[in-house]
N, C-alpha and C positions, 0 to 999 in steps of 0.2 A: 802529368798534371799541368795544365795550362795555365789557368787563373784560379788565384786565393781568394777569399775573402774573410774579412774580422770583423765583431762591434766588442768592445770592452770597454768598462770601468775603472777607472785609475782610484786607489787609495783615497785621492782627494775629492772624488765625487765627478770628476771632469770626465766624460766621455769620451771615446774614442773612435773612429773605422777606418780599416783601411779595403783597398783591393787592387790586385796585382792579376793581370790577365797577360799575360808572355804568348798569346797566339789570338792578339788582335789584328784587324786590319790595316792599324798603323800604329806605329809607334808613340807614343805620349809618356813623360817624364814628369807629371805633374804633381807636389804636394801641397795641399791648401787646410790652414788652419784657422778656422771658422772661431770666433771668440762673441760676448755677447757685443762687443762695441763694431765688430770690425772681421775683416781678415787679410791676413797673410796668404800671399801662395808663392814658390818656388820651386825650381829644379833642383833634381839630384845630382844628374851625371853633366846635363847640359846647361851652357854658359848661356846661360837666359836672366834678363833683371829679376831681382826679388821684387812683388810690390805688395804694399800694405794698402788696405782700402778701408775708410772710418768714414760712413757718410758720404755725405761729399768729395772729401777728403779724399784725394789718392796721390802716392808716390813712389817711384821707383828709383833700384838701388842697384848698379851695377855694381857685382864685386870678381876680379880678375881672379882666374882659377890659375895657381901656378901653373908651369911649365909642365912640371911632373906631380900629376896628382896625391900622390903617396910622399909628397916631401915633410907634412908637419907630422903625419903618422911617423915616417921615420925621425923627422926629428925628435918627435917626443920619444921614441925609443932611443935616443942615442943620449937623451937626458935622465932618460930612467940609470942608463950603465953607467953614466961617469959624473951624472951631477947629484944623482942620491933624490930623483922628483920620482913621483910614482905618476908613471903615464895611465891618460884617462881609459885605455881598455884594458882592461886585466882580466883574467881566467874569470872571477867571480862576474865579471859585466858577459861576459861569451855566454855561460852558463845560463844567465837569466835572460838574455838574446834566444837561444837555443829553446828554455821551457816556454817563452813567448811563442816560437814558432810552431813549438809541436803542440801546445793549447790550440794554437789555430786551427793545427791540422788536424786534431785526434790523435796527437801520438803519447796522448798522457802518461802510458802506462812504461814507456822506454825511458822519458827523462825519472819519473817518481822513482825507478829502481835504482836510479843514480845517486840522486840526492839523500 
């Protein structure tokens, strides 16, 4: 499968879409979130400015990707083992990642037997 696509509803009314096409013609990294005043858009993997646009209004925000990407992930795991903090991915966050995914795909019936 090449490209995904999603539209959902969030609990609070706020809607959602995504779409992921992995055998495009070229590559694009781009996530944009559309609000009633304004939007945000940024990259995931690629060190690109964030910018927020309100109107007229625009600004961009450079923010450096460390050195090694995986360093606050591992950091917070090395806070989970010796500082007693509960890092922000845990089994229950994977789990509901997971049934987000297979909603998109149709794989309802593999996560429901889990839960």
């Amino acid at each position: 499968m090449n490209s995904v696509t999603g539209n959902w509803i969030h609990k609070s009314g706020v809607t959602g879409s995504g779409s992921w096409n992995f055998g495009s013609e070229k590559r694009e990294d781009i996530a944009e979130i559309y609000g009633n005043k304004g939007k945000i858009s940024f990259s995931v993997f690629d060190e690109v400015p964030i910018k927020l646009e309100q109107g007229s209004f625009k600004e961009s925000l450079i923010i450096k990707q460390p050195e090694n990407i995986q360093f606050f992930h591992v950091q917070n795991i090395k806070n989970h083992l010796v500082k007693n903090s509960i890092h922000p991915s845990t089994g229950s966050t994977a789990l509901h990642t997971s049934w987000v995914l297979d909603n998109i795909l149709g794989n309802t019936n593999k996560i429901r037997n889990k839960l």
